[in-house]
ZALUMVO-60975 format. One record per atom (N, C-alpha, C): residue number from 0; residue in three letters; atom name; x, y, z. Coordinates in Angstrom, 3 decimals. Layout:
BEGIN
<r resi="NUM" resn="ALA" name="CA" x="X" y="Y" z="Z"/>
...
//
This chain:
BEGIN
<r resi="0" resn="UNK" name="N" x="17.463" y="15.893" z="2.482"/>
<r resi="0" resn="UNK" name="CA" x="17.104" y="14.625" z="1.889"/>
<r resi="0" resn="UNK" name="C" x="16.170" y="13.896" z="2.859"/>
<r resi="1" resn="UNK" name="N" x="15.075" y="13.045" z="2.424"/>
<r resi="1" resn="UNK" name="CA" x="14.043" y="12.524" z="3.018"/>
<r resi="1" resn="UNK" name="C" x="14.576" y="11.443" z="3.374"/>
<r resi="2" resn="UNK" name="N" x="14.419" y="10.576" z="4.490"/>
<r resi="2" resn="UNK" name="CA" x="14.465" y="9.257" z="4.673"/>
<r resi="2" resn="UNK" name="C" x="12.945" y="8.553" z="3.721"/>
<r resi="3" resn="UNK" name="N" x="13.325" y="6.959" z="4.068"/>
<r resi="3" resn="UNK" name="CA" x="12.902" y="6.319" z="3.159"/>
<r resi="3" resn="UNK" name="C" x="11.029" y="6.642" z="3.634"/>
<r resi="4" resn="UNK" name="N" x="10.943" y="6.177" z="4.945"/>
<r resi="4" resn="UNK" name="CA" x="9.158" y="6.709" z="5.096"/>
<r resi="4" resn="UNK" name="C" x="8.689" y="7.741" z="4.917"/>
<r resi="5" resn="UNK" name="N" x="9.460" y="8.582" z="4.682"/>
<r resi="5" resn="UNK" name="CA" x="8.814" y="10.168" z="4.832"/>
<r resi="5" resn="UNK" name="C" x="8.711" y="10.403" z="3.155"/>
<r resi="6" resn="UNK" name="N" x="9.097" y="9.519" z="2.297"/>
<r resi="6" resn="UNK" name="CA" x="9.165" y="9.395" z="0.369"/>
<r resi="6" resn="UNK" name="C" x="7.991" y="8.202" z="0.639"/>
<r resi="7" resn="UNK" name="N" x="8.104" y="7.271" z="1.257"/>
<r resi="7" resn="UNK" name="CA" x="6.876" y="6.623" z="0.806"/>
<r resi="7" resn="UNK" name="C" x="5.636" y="7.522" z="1.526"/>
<r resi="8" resn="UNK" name="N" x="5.882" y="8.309" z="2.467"/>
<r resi="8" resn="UNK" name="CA" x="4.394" y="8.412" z="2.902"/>
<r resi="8" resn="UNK" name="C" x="3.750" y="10.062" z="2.040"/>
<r resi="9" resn="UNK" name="N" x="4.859" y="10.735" z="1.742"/>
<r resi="9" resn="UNK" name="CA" x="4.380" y="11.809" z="0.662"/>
<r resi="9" resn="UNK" name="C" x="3.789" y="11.027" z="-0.616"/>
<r resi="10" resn="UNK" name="N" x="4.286" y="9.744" z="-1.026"/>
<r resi="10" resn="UNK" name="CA" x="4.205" y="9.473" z="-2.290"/>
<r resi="10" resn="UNK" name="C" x="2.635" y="8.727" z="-2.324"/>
<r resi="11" resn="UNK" name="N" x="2.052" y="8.214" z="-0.890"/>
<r resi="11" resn="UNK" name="CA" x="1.047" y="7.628" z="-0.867"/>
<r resi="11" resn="UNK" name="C" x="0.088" y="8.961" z="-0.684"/>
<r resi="12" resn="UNK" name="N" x="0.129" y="9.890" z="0.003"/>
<r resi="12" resn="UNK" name="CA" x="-0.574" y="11.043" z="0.114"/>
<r resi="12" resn="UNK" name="C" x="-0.989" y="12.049" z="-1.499"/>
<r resi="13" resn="UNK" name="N" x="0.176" y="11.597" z="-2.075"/>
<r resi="13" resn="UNK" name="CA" x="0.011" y="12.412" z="-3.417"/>
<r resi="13" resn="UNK" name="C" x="-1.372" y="11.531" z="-4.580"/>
<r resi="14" resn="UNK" name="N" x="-1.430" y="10.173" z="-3.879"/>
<r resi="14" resn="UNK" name="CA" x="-1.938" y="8.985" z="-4.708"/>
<r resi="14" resn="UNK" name="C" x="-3.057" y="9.555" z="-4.264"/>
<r resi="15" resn="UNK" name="N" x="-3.352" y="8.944" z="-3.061"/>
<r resi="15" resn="UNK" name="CA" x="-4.455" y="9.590" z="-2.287"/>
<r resi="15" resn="UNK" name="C" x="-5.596" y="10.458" z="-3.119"/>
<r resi="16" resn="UNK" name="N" x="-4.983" y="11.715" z="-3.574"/>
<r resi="16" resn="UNK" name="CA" x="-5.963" y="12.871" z="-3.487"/>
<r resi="16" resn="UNK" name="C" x="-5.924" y="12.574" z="-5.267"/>
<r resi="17" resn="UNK" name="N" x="-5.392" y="11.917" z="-5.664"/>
<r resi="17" resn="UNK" name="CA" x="-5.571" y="11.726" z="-7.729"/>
<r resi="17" resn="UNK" name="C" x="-6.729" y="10.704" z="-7.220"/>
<r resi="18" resn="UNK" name="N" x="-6.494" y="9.874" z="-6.315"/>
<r resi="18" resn="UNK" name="CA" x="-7.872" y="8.207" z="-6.727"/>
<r resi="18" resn="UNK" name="C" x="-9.119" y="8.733" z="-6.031"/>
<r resi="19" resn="UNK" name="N" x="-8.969" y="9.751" z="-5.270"/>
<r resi="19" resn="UNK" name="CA" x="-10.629" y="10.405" z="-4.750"/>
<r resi="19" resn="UNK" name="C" x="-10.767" y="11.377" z="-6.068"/>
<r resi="20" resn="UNK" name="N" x="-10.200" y="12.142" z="-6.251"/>
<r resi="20" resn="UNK" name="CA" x="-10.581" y="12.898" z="-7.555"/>
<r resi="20" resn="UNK" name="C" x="-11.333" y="12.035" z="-9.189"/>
<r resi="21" resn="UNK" name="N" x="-9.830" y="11.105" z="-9.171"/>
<r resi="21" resn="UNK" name="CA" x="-10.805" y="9.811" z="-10.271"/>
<r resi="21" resn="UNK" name="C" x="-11.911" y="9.292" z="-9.630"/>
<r resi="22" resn="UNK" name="N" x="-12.301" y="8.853" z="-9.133"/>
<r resi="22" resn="UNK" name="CA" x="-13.601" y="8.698" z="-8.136"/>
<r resi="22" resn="UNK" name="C" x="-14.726" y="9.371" z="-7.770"/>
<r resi="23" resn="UNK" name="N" x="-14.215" y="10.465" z="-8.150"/>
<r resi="23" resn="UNK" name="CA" x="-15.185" y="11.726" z="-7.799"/>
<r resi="23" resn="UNK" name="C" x="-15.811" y="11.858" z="-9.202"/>
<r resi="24" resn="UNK" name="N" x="-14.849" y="11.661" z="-10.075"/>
<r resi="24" resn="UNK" name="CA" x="-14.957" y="11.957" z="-11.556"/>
<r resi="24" resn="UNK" name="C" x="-16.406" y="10.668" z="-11.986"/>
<r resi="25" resn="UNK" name="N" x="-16.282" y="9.643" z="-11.588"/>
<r resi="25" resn="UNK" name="CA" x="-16.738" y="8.290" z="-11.951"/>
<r resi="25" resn="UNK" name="C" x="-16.100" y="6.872" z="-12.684"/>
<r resi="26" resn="UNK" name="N" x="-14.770" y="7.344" z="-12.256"/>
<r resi="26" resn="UNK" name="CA" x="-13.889" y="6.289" z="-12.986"/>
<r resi="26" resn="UNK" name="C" x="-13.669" y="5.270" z="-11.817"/>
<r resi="27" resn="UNK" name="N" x="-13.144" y="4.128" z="-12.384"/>
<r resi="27" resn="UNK" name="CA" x="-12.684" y="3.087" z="-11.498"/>
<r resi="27" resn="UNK" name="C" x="-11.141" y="3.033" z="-11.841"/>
<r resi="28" resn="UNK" name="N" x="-10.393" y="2.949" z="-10.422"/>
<r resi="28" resn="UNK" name="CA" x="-9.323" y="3.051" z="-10.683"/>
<r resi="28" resn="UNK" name="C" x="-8.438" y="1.587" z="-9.891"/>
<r resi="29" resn="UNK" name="N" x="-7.132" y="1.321" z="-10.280"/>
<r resi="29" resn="UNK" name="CA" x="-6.834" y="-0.149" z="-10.313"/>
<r resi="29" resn="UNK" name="C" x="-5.389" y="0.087" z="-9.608"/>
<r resi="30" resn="UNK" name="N" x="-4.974" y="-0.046" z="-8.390"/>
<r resi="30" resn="UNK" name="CA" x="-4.058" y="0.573" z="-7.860"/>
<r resi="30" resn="UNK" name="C" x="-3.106" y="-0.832" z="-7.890"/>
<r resi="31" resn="UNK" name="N" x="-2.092" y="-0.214" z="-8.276"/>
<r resi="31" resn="UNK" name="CA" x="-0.790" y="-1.783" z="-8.109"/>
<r resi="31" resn="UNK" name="C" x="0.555" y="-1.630" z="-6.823"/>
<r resi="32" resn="UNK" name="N" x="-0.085" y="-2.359" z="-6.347"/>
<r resi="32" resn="UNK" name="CA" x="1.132" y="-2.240" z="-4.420"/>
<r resi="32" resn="UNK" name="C" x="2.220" y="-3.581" z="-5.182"/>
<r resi="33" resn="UNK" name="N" x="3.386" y="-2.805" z="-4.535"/>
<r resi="33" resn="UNK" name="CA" x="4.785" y="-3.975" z="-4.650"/>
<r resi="33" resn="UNK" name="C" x="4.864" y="-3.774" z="-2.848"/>
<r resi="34" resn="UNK" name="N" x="4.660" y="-5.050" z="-2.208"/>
<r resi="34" resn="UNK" name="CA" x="4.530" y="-5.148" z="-0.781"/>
<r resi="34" resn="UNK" name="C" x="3.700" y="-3.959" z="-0.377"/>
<r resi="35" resn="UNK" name="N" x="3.754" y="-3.090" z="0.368"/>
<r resi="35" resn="UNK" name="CA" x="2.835" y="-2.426" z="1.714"/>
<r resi="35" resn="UNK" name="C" x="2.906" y="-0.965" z="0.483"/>
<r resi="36" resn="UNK" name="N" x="3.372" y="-0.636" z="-0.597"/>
<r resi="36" resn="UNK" name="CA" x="3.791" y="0.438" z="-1.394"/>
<r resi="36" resn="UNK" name="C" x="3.263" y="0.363" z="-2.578"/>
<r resi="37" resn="UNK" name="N" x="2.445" y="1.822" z="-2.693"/>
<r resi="37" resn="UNK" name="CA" x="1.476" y="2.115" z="-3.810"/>
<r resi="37" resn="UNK" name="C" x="2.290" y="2.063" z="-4.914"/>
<r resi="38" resn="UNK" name="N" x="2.515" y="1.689" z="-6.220"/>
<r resi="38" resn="UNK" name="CA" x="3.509" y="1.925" z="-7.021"/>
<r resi="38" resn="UNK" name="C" x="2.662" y="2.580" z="-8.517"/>
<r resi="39" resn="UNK" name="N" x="1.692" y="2.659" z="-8.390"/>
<r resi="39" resn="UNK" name="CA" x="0.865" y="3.327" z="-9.786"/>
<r resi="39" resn="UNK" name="C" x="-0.709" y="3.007" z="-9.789"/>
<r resi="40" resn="UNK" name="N" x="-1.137" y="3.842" z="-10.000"/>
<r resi="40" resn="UNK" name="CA" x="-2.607" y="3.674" z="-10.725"/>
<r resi="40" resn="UNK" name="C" x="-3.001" y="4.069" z="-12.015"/>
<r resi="41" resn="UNK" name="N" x="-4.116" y="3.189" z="-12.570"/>
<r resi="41" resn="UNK" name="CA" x="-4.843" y="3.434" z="-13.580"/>
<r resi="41" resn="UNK" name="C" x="-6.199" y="3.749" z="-13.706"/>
<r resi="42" resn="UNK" name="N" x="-6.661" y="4.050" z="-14.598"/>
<r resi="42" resn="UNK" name="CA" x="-8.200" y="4.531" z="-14.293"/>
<r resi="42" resn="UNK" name="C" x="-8.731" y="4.026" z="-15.865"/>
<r resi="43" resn="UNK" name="N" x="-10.331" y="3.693" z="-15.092"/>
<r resi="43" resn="UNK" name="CA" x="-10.401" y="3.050" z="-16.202"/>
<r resi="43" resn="UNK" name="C" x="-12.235" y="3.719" z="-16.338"/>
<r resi="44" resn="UNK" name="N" x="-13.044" y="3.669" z="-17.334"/>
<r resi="44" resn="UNK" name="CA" x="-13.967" y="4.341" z="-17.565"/>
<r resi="44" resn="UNK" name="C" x="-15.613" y="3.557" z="-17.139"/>
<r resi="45" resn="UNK" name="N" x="-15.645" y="2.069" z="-17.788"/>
<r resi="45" resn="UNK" name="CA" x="-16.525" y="0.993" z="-17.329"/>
<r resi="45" resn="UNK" name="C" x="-15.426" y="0.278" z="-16.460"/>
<r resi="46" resn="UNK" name="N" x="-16.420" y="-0.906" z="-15.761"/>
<r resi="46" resn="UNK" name="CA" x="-15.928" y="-1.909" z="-14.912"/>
<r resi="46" resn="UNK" name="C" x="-15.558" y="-3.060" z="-15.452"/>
<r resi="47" resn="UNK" name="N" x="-16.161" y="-3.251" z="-17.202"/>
<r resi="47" resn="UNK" name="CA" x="-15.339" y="-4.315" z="-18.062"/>
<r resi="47" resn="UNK" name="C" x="-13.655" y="-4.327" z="-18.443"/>
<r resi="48" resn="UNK" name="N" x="-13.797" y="-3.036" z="-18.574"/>
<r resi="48" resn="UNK" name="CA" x="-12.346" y="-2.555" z="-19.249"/>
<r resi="48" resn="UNK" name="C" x="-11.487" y="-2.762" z="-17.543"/>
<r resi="49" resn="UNK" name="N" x="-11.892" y="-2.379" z="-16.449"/>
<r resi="49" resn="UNK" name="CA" x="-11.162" y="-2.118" z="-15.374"/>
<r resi="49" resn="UNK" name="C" x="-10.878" y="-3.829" z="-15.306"/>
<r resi="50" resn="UNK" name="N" x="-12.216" y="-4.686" z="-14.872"/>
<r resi="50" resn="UNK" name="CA" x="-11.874" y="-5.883" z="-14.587"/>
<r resi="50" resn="UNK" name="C" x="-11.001" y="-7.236" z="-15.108"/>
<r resi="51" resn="UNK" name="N" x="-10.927" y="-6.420" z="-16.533"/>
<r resi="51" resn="UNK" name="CA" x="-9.787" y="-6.874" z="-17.768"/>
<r resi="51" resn="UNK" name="C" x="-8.582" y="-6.707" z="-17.569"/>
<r resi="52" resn="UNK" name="N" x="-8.337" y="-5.427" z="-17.611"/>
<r resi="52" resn="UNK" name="CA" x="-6.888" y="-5.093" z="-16.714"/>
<r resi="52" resn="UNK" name="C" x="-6.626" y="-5.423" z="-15.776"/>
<r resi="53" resn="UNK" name="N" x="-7.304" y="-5.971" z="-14.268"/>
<r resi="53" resn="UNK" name="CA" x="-7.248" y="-6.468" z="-12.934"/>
<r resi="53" resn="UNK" name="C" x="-6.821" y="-7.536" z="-13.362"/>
<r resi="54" resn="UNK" name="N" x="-7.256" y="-8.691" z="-14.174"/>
<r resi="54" resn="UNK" name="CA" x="-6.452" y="-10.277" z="-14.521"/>
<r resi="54" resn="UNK" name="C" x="-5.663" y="-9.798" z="-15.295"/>
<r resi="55" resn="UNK" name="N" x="-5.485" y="-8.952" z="-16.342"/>
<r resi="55" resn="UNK" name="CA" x="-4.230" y="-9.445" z="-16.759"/>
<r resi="55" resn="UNK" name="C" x="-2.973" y="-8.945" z="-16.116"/>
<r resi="56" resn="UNK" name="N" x="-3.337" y="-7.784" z="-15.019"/>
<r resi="56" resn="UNK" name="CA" x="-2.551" y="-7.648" z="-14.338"/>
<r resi="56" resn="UNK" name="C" x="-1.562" y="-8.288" z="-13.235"/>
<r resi="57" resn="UNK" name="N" x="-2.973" y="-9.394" z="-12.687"/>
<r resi="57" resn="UNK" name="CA" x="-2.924" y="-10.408" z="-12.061"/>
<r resi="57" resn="UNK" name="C" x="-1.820" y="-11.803" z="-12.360"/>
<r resi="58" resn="UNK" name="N" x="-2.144" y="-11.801" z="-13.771"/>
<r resi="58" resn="UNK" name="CA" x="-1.644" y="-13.020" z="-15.031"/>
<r resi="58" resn="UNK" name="C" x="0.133" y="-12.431" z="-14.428"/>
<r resi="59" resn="UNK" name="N" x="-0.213" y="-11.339" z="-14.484"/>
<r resi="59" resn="UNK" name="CA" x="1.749" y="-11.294" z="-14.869"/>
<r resi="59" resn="UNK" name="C" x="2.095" y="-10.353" z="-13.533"/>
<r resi="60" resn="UNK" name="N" x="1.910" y="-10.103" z="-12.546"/>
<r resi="60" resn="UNK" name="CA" x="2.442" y="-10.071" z="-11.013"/>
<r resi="60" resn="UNK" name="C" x="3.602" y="-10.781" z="-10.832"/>
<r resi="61" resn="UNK" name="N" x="4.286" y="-10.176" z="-9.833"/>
<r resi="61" resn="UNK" name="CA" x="5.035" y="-10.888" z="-9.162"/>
<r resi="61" resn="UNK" name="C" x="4.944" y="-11.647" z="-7.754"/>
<r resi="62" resn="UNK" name="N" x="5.727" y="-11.893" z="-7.194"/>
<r resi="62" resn="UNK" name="CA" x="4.944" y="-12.395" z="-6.178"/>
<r resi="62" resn="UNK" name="C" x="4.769" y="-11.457" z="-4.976"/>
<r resi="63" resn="UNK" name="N" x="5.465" y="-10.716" z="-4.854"/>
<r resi="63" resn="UNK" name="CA" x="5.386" y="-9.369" z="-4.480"/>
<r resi="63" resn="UNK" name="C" x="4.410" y="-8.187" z="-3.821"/>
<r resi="64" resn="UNK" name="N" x="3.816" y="-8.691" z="-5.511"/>
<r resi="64" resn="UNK" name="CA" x="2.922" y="-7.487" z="-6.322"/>
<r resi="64" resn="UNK" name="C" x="1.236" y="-8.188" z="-5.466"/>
<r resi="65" resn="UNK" name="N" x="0.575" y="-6.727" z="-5.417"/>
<r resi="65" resn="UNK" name="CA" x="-1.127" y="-7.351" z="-5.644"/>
<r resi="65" resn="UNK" name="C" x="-1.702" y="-6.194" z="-5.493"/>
<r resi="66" resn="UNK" name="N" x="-2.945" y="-6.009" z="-5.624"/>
<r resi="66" resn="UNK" name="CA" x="-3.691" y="-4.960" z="-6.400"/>
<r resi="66" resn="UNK" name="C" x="-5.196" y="-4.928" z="-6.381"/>
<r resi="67" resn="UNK" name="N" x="-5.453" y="-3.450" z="-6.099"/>
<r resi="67" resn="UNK" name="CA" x="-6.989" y="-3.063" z="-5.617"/>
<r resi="67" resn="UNK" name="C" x="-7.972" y="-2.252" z="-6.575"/>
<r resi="68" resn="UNK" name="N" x="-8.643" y="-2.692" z="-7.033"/>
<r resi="68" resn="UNK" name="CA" x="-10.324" y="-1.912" z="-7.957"/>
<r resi="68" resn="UNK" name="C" x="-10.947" y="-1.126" z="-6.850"/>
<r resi="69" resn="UNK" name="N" x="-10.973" y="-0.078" z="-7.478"/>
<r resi="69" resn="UNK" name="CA" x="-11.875" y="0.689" z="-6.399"/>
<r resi="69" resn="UNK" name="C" x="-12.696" y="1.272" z="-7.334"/>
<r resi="70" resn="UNK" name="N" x="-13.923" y="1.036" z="-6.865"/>
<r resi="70" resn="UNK" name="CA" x="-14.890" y="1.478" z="-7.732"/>
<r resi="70" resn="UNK" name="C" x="-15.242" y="3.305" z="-7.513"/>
<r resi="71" resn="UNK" name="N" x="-15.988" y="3.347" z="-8.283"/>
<r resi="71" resn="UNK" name="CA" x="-16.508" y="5.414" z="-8.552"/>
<r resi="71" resn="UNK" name="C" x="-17.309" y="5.454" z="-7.065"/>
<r resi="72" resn="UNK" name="N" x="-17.022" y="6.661" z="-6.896"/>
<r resi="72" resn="UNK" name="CA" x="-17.591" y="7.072" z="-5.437"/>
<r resi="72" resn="UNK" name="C" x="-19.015" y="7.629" z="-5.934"/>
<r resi="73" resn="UNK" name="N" x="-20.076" y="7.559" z="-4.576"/>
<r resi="73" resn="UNK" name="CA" x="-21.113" y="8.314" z="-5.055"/>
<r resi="73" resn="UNK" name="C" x="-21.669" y="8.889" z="-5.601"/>
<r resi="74" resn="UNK" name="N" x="-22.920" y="9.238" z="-5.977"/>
<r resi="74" resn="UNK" name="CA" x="-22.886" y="10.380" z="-7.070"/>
<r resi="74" resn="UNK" name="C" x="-22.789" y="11.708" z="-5.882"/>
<r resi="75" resn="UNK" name="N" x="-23.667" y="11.489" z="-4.782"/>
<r resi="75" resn="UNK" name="CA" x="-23.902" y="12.738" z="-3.805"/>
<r resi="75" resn="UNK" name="C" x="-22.191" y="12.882" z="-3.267"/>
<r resi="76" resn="UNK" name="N" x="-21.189" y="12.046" z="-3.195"/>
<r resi="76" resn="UNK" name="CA" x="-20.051" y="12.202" z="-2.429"/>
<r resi="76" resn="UNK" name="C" x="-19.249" y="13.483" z="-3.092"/>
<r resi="77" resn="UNK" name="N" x="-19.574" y="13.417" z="-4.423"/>
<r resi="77" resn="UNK" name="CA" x="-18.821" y="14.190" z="-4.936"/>
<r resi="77" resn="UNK" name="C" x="-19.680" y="16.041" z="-5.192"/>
<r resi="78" resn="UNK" name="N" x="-18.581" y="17.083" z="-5.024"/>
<r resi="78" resn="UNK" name="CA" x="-20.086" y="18.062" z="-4.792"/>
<r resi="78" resn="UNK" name="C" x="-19.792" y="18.607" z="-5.780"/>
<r resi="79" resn="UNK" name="N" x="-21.061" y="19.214" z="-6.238"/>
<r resi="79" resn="UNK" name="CA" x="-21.006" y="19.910" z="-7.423"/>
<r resi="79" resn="UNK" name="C" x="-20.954" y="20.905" z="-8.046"/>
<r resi="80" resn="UNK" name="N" x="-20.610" y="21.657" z="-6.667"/>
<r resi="80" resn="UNK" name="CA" x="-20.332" y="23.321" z="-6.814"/>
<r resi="80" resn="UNK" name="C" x="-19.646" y="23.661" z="-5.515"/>
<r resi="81" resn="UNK" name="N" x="-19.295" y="24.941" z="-5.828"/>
<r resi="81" resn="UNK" name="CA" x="-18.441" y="25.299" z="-4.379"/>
<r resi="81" resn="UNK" name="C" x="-19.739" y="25.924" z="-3.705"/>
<r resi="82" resn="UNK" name="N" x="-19.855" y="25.431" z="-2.467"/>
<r resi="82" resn="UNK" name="CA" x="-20.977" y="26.573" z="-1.616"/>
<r resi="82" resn="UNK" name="C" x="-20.389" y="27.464" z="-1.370"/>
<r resi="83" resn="UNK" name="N" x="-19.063" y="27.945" z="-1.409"/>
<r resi="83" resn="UNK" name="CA" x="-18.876" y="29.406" z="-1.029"/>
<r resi="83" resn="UNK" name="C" x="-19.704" y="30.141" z="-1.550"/>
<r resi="84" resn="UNK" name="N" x="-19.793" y="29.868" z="-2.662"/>
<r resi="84" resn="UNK" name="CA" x="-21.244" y="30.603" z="-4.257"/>
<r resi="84" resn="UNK" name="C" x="-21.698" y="31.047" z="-3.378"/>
<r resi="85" resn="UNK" name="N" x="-22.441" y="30.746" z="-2.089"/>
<r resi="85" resn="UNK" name="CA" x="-23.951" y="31.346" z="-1.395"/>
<r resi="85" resn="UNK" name="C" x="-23.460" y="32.367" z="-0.142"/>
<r resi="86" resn="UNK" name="N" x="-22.261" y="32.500" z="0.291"/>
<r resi="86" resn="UNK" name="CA" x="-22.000" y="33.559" z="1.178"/>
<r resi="86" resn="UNK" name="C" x="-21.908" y="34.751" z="0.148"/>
<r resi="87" resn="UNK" name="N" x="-22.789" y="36.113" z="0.516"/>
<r resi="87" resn="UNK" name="CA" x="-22.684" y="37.154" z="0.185"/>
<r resi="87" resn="UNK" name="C" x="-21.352" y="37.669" z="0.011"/>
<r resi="88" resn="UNK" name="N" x="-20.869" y="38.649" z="-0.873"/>
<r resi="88" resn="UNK" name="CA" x="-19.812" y="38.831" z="-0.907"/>
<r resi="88" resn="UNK" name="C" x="-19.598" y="40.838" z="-0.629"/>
<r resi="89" resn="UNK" name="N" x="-20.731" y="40.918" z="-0.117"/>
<r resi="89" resn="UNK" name="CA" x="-20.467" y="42.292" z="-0.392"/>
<r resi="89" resn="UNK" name="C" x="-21.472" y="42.312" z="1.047"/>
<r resi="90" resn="UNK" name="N" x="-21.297" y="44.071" z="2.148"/>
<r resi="90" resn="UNK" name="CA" x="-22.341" y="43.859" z="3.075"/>
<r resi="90" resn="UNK" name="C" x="-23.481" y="44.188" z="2.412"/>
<r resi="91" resn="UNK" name="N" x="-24.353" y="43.245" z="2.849"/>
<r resi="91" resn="UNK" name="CA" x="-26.155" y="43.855" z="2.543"/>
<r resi="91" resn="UNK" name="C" x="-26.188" y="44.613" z="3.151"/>
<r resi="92" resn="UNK" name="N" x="-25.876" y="45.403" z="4.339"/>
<r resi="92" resn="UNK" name="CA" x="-26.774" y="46.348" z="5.191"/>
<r resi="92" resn="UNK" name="C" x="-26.115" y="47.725" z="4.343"/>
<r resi="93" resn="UNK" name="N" x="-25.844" y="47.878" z="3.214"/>
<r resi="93" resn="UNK" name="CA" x="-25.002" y="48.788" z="2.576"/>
<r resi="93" resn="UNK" name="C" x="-26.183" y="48.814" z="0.468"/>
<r resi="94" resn="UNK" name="N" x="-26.037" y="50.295" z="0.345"/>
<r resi="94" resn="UNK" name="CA" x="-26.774" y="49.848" z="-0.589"/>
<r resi="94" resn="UNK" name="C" x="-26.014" y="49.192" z="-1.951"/>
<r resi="95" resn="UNK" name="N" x="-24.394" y="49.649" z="-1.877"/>
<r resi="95" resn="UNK" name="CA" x="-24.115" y="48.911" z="-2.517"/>
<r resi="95" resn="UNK" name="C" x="-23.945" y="47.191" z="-2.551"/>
<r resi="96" resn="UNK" name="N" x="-24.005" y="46.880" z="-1.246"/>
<r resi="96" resn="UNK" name="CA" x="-23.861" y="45.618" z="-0.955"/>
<r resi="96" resn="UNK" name="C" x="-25.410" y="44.988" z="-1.594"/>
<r resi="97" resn="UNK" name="N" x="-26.319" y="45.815" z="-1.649"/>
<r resi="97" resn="UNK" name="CA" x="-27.591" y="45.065" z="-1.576"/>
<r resi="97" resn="UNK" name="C" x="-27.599" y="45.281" z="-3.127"/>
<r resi="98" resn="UNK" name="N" x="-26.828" y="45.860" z="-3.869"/>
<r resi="98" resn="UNK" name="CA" x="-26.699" y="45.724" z="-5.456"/>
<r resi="98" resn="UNK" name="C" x="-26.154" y="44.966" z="-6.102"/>
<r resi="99" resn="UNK" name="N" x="-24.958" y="44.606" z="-4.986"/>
<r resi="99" resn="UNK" name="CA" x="-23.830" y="43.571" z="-5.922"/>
<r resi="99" resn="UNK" name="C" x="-24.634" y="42.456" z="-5.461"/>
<r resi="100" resn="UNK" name="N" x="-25.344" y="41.810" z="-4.362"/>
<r resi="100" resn="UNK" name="CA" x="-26.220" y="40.670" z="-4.215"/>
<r resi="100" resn="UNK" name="C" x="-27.026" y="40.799" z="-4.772"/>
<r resi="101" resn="UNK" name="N" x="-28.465" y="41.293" z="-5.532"/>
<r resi="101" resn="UNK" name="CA" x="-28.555" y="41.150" z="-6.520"/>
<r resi="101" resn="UNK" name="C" x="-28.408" y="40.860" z="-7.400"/>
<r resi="102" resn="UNK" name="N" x="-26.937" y="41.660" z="-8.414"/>
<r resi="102" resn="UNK" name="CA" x="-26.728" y="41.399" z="-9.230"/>
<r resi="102" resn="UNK" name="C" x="-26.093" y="39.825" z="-9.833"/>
<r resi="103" resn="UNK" name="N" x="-25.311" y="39.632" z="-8.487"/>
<r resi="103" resn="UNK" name="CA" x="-24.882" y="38.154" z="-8.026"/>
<r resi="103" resn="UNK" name="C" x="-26.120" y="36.784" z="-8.223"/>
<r resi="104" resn="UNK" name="N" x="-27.183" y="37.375" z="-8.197"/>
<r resi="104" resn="UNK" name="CA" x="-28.095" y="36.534" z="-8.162"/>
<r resi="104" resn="UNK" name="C" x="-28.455" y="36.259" z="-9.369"/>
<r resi="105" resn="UNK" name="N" x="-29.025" y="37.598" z="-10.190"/>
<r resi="105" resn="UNK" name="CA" x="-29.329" y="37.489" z="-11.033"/>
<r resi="105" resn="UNK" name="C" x="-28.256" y="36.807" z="-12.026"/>
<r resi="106" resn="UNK" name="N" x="-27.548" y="36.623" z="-12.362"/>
<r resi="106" resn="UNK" name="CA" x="-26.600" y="35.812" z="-13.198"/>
<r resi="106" resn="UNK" name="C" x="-26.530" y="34.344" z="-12.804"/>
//
């Protein structure tokens, strides 16, 4: 069984890698903390719809509660292919190697 930091700090790590991914995606996402503790996010598609939900989220808080917009990350931040793609996968100095690169290419 976990003590109590070692559940909040998996649970912030798990948040973590969903709000760079929404972000990566181009969404804006609207994170709601109860004191120092992530307790949910939303994602939202424009910054009207996000900034709508931010007050009315706001409207009905506790006192507790407060809460962060994070807007879409870069367009370059996010990449758009794996570069592994470009390491050869076969040896070139081999003639089959110099076939399957090729053929690798050509597709």
């Amino acid at each position: 069984m976990h003590d109590l930091n070692t559940i909040n700090r998996l649970n912030a790590e798990a948040f973590a890698k969903a709000i760079t991914n929404y972000r990566a995606q181009g969404r804006y996402v609207l994170a709601r903390y109860d004191g120092l503790t992530l307790m949910s996010i939303e994602t939202f598609s424009t910054v009207g719809d996000a900034a709508h939900a931010l007050v009315q989220a706001q409207e009905s808080a506790g006192a507790s509660e407060h809460f962060d917009l994070l807007s879409p990350l870069p367009e370059w931040h996010a990449a758009k292919r794996d570069q592994s793609e470009d390491r050869p996968t076969a040896d070139p100095r081999t003639l089959a190697g110099y076939i399957a690169n090729v053929q690798r290419l050509e597709t």
